[in-house]
VEXRO-825381 format. One line per 3 residues: their letters; for each residue x, y, z of C-alpha. Coordinates in Angstrom, 2 decimals. Example, Ala and Ser with C-alpha at 12.3 -4.5 7.8 and 13.67 -1.06 7.14 Angstrom:
<recs>
AS) 12.30,-4.50,7.80 ~ 13.67,-1.06,7.14
</recs>
This chain:
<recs>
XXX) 70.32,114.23,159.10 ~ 70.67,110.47,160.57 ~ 71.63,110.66,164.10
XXX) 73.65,107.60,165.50 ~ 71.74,106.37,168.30 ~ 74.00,104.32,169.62
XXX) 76.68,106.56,169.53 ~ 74.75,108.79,171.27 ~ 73.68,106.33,174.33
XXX) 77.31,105.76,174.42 ~ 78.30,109.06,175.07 ~ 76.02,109.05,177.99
XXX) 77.82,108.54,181.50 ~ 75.19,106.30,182.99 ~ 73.85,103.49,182.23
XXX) 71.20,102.95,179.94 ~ 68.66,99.82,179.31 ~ 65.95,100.11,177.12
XXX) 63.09,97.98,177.08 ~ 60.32,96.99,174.82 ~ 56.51,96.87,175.75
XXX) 57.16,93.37,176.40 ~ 60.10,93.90,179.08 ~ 62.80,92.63,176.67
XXX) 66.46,94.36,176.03 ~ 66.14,96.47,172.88 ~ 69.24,98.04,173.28
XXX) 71.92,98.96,176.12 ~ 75.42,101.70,176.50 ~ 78.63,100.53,176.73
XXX) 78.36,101.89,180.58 ~ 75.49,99.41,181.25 ~ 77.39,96.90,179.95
XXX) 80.21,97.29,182.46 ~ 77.56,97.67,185.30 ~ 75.30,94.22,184.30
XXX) 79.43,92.46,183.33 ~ 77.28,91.70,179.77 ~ 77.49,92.49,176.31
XXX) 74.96,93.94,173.80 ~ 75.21,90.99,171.66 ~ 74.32,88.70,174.74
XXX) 71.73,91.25,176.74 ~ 69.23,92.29,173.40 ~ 66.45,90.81,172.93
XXX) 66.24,89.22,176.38 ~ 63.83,89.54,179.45 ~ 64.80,92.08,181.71
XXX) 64.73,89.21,184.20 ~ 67.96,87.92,182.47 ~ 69.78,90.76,183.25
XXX) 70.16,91.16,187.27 ~ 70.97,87.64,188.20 ~ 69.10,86.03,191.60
XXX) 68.19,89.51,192.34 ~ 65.25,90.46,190.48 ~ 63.94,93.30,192.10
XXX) 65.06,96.00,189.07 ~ 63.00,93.82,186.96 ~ 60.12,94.05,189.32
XXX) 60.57,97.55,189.04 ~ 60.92,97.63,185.44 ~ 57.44,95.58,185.07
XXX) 55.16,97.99,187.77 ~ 56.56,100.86,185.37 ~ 55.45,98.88,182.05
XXX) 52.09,97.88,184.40 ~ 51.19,101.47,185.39 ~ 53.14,103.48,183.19
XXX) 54.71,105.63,186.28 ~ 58.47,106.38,187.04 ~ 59.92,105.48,189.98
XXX) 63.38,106.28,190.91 ~ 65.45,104.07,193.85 ~ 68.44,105.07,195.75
XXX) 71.44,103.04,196.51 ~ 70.26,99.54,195.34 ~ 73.17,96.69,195.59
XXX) 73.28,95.02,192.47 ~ 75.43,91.70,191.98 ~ 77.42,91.38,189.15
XXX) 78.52,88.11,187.22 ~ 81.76,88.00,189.22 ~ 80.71,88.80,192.22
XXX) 81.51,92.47,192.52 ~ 78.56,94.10,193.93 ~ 77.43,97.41,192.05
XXX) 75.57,100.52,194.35 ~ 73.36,101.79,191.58 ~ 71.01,104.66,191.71
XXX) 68.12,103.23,189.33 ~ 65.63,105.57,187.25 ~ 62.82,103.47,185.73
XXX) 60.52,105.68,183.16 ~ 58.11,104.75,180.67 ~ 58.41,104.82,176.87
XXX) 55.22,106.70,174.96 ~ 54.48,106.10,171.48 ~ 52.03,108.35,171.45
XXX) 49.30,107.81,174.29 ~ 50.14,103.57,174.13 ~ 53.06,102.45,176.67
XXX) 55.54,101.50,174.84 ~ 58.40,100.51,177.11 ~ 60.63,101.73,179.78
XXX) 64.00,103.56,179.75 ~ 66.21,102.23,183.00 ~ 68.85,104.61,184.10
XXX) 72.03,103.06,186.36 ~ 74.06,105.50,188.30 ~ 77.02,103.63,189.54
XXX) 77.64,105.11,192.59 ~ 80.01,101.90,194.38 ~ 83.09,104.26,194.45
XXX) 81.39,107.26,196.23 ~ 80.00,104.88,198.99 ~ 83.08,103.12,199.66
XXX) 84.50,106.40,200.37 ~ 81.64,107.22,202.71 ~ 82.22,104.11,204.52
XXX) 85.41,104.44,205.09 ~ 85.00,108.15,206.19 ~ 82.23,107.25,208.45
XXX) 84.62,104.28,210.00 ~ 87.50,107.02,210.38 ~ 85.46,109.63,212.06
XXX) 84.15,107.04,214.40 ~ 87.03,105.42,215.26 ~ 88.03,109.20,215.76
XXX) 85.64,109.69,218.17 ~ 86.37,106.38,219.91 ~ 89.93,107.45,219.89
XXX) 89.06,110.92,222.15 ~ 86.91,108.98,224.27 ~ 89.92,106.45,225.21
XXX) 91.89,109.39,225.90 ~ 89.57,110.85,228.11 ~ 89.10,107.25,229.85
XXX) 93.07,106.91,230.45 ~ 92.97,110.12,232.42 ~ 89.97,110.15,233.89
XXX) 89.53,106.28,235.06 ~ 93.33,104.45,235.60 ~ 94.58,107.08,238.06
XXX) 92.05,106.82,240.60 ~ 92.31,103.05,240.09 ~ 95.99,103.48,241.20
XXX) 94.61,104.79,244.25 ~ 91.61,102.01,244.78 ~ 93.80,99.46,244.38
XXX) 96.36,100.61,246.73 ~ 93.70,101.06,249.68 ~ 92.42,97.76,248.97
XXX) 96.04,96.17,249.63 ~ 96.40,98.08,252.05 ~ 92.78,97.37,254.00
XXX) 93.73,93.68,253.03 ~ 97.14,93.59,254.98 ~ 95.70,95.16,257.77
XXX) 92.39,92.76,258.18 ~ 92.08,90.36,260.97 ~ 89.70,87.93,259.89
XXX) 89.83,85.83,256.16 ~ 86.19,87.60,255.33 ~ 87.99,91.14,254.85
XXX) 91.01,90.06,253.48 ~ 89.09,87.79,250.45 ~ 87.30,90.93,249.78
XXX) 89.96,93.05,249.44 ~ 91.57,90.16,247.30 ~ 88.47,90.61,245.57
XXX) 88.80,94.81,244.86 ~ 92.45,94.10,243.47 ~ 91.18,91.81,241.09
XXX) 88.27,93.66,239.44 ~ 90.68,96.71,240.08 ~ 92.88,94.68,237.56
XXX) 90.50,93.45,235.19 ~ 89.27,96.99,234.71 ~ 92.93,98.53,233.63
XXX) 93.65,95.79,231.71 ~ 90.34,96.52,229.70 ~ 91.40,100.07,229.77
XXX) 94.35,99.29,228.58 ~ 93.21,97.45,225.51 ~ 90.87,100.34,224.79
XXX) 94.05,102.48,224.31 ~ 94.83,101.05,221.21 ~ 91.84,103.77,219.40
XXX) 94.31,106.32,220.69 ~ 95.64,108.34,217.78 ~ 99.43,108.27,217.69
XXX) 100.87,104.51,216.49 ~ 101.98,104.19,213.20 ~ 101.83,100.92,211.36
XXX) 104.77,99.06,210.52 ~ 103.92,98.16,206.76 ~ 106.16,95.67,204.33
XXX) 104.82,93.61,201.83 ~ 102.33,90.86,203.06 ~ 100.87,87.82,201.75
XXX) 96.97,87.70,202.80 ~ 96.87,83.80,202.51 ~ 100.34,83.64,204.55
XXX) 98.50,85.46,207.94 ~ 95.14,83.55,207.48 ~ 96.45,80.56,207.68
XXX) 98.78,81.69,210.47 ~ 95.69,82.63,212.19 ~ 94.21,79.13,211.51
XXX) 96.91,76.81,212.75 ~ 96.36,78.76,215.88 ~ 92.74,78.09,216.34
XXX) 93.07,75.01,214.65 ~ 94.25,74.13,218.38 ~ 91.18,75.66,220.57
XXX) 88.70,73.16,221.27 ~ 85.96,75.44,220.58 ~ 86.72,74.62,216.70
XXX) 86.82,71.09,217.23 ~ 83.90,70.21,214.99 ~ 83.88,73.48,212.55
XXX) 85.01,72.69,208.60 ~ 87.48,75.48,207.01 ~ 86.89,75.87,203.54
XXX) 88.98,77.97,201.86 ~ 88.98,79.12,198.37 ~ 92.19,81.45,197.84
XXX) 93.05,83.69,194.47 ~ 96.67,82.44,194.31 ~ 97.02,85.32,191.72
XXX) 96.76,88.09,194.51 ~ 100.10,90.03,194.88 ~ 101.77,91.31,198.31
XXX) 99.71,93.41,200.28 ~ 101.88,96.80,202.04 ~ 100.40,96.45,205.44
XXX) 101.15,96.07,209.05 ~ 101.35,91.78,209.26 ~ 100.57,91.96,212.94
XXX) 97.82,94.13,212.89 ~ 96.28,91.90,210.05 ~ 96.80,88.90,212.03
XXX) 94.97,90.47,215.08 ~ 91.81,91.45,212.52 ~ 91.59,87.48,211.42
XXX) 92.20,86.05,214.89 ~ 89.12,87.97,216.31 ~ 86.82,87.06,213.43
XXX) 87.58,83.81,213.46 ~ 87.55,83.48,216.87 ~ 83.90,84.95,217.12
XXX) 82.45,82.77,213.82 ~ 84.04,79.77,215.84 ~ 82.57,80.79,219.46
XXX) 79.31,81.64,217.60 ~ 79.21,77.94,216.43 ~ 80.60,76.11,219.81
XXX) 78.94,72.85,220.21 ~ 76.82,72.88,217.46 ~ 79.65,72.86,214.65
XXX) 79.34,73.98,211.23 ~ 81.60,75.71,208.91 ~ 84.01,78.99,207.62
XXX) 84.76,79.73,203.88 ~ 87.31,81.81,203.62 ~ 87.47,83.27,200.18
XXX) 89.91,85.88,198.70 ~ 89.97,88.03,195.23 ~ 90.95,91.32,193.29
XXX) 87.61,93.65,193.10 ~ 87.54,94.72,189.49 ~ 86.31,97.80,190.53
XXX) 88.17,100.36,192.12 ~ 89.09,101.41,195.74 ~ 89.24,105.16,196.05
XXX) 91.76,106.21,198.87 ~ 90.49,108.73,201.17 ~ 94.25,109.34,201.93
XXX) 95.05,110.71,197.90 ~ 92.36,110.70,196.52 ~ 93.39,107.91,193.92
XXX) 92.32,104.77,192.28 ~ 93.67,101.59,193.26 ~ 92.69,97.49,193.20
XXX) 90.84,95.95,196.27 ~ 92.01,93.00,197.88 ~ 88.27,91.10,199.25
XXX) 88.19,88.90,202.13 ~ 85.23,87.31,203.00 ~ 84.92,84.95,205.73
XXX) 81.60,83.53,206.17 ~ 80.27,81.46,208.59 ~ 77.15,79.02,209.31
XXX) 76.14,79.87,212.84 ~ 73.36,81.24,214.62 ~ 73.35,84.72,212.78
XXX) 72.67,88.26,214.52 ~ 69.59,90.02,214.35 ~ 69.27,93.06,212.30
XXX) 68.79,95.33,214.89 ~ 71.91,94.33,216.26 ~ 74.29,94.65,213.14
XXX) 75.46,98.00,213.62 ~ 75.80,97.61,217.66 ~ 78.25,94.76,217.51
XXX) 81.23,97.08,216.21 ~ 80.39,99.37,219.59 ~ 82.90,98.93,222.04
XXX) 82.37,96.58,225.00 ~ 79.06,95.29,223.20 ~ 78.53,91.69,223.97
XXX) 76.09,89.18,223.61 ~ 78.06,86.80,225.69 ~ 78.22,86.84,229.50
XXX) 82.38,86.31,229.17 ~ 83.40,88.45,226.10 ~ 84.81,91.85,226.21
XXX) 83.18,93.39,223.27 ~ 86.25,94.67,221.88 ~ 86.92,91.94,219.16
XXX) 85.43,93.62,216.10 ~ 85.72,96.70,217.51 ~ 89.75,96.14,217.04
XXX) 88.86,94.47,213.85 ~ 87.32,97.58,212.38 ~ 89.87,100.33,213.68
XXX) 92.34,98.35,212.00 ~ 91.17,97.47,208.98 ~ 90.19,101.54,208.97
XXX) 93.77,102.30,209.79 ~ 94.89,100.46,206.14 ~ 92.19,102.41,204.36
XXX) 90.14,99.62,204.14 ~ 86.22,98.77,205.05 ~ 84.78,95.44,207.44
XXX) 81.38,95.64,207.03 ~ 79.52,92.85,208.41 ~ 75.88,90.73,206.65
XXX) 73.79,88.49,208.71 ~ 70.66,85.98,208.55 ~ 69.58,84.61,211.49
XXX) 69.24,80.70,211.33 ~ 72.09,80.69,208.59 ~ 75.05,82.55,209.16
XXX) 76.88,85.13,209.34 ~ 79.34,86.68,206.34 ~ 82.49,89.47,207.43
XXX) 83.51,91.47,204.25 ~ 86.87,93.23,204.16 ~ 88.11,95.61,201.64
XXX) 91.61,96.07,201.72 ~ 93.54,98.36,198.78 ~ 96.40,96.41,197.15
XXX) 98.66,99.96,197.18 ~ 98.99,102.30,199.87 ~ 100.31,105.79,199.72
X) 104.35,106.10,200.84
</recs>
């Protein structure tokens, strides 16, 4: 009995690519088509080079299995597609025998972009979680007893007889300040405030957000670019709370390229693949926002520090700004991740779903 074979690979729920002995497409599933954004009639009988875009480390892959004629199996490679969606794959690689002669290689892709998403975003919420106990436990613990400091400074400053005593209890009142006003912003990762959600267009609050820092002098010789999807319907979010999220990221890209200039693109779109809500567990359309910058870059090793609260690299910031950012972005059931190269730039991803649960 005839077996369809392509039938068959069809049925399968990953991805599959196989390859002849000389690395080219002999045949792909519908499911591999949807991961490479190609179809069988364009893929077969190509290089496996063809298939991946700029990133051709699969098809290095592919061609140490056709070299040596041993598996090798990858975990959580980020695969661009034709689009620009980006695909997390889990990638089997395992050679073809006719008889003892190599004969070509079988490529599994596990599409696993849904199932990370949701670990992001449940690995933002129980952070900002944990931030949220710690501000609680800072409120009690900390702005009480600098009730009391500041008080006794006032106090020691009314009563001082000479100008030495009285500027540095003028002094203690202002740090005292400083410190429960940054106490105070560090509330806001406090459980308890509900967003105030309507319908919102994105391009509406960037460009809000821009004609205000169109007037700081710190952007005074940075280029916007921006390259909106006019197609994108209302968002249901909290307008303010968006606004807040651009104004800090643009803010930093701007102070991270004071004096030197350079430039933001700003670009919007739908994600053709799907958000899944950690809220209902459901399927829904992304909104992407990408803002990416050309300044100075941040080291690796410092990627995952910046979103840590009252991290700074500069001797006047806070360290709150994408800290905020992230809790509420987080707080929409979104994801801000952040990629960097130093010497080029800097690029701040948001994920935003298009529906939220009522």
């Amino acid at each position: 009995m005839t077996r369809d074979f392509e039938s068959m690979l069809d049925a399968v729920l990953d991805g599959v690519v196989l390859l002849d002995a000389s690395g080219n497409v002999e045949s792909l599933n519908s499911e591999a088509c949807r991961i490479l954004e190609i179809s069988t009639e364009t893929a077969v009988g190509r290089p496996v080079e063809d298939l991946f875009g700029e990133d051709q480390s699969i098809a290095r892959l592919s061609r140490s299995v056709l070299a040596d004629g041993r598996a090798i199996i990858e975990r959580e490679h980020s695969v661009a597609g034709h689009r620009g969606d980006a695909h997390v794959l889990d990638i089997s690689a395992s050679p073809l025998f006719d008889g003892a002669e190599l004969d070509g290689v079988t490529l599994l892709l596990r599409d696993c972009t849904i199932q990370k998403s949701l670990r992001d975003v449940v690995s933002q919420r129980e952070a900002l979680a944990s931030l949220g106990h710690i501000a609680a436990g800072i409120a009690h613990e900390i702005k009480n007893p600098l009730g009391g400091i500041r008080g006794a400074a006032e106090i020691l400053g009314a009563r001082a007889s000479d100008e030495k005593s009285r500027s540095a209890a003028a002094l203690i009142v202002r740090e005292v300040d400083r410190i429960a006003l940054l106490v105070d912003d560090f509330m806001v990762f406090t459980p308890g405030e509900d967003l105030r959600v309507s319908p919102v267009n994105i391009h509406r609050v960037i460009d809000g957000v821009l004609a205000l820092t169109a007037h700081d002098k710190i952007g005074a010789n940075v280029e916007i670019q921006r390259a909106f999807d006019p197609s994108i319907p209302d968002l249901i979010a909290d307008a303010d709370r968006l606004s807040q999220v651009f104004l800090n990221l643009i803010r930093n890209a701007l102070q991270a390229m004071e004096g030197a200039g350079g430039k933001i693109a700003i670009t919007t779109r739908v994600a053709l693949d799907h958000h899944l809500s950690p809220a209902n567990g459901r399927l829904g359309r992304s909104l992407i926002v990408e803002l990416a910058d050309t300044g100075p870059g941040i080291e690796a090793a410092l990627l995952d520090e910046v979103f840590t609260p009252f991290f700074t690299t500069r001797a006047e910031g806070t360290g709150l700004g994408l800290a905020f950012a992230r809790h509420w972005v987080a707080r929409h059931d979104g994801t801000l991740r952040l990629e960097s190269t130093p010497g080029v730039g800097t690029t701040v991803c948001i994920a935003l779903p298009l529906s939220r649960p009522k």
